[in-house]
N, C-alpha and C positions, 0 to 999 in steps of 0.2 A: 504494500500500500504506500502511496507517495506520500500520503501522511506521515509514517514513519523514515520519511529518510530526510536527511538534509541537503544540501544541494551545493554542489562541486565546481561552478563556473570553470568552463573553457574558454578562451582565447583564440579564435584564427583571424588569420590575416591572409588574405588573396590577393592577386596580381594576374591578369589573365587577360589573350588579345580577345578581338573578333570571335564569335562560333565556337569557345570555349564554356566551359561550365563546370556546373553539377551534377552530375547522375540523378535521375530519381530516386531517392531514397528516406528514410525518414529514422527520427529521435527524440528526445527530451523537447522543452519547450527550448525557443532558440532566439533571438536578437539578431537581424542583421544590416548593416547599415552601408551604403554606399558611398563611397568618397567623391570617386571619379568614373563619368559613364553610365550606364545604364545597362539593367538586366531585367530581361523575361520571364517571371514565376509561375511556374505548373505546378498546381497545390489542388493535394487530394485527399479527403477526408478521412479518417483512420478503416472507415470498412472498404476502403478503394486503395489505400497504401501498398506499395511495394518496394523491391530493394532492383535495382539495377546495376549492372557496372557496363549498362552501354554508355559510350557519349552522349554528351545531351544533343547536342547536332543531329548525331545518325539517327536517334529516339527521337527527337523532333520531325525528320524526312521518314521515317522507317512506320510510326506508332502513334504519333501523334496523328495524319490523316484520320487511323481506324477508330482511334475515340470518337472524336468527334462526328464521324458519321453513325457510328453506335448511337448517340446522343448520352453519352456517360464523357462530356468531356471535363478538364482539370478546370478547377479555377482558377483564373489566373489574372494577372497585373504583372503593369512593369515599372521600375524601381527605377527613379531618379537619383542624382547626386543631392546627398544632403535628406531621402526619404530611409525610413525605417520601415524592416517586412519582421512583423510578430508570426516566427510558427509554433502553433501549439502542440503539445505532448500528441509522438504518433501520430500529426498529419504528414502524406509523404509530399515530395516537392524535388522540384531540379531546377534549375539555371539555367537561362544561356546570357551570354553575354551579347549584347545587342553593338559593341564596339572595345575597345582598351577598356579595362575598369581596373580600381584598386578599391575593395573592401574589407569589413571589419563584421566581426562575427562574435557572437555571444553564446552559446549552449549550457544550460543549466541542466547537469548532470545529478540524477539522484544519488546520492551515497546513505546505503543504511548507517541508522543512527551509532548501532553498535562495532561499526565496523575501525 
């Protein structure tokens, strides 16, 4: 239970060109903020989550058409310089990068109490 645990902040920092990214993939609740740039978020609710290790590019041309035509597709926003994207506990999400970007990353990692 996440009431029982404390919570562990993590730190990333990203640097990344054009049509780079995130995988889909998902975790804790998380912070992410953009410095320079802008990126495209596909955010998917915890009964639609999954884990990827495609590129987010090839996932975008390869997977994203077939959502969308399903009509189960991600929700999604794009994230300016200077906007913050709140993910909550277990939704899944990827990135791409819409040009250069340099961001900042927050992850709030549970750590049981007793640990």
């Amino acid at each position: 239970r996440r009431s029982e645990c404390i919570v562990d902040p993590t730190l990333q920092f990203s640097i990344g060109p054009s049509f780079s990214g995130a995988p889909i993939h998902f975790h804790g609740d998380a912070v992410n903020g953009c410095a320079v740039g802008r990126k495209r978020w596909f955010i998917f609710p915890p009964h639609q989550s999954f884990m990827s290790n495609k590129p987010v590019f090839r996932w975008y041309q390869q997977d994203y058409p077939r959502l969308v035509d399903s009509g189960l597709p991600p929700l999604e926003c794009v994230q300016g310089e200077g906007d913050l994207v709140y993910i909550p506990h277990m939704w899944g999400h990827g990135v791409l990068n819409l040009g250069d970007s340099i961001a900042i990353a927050e992850e709030f990692v549970p750590v049981p109490r007793n640990a």
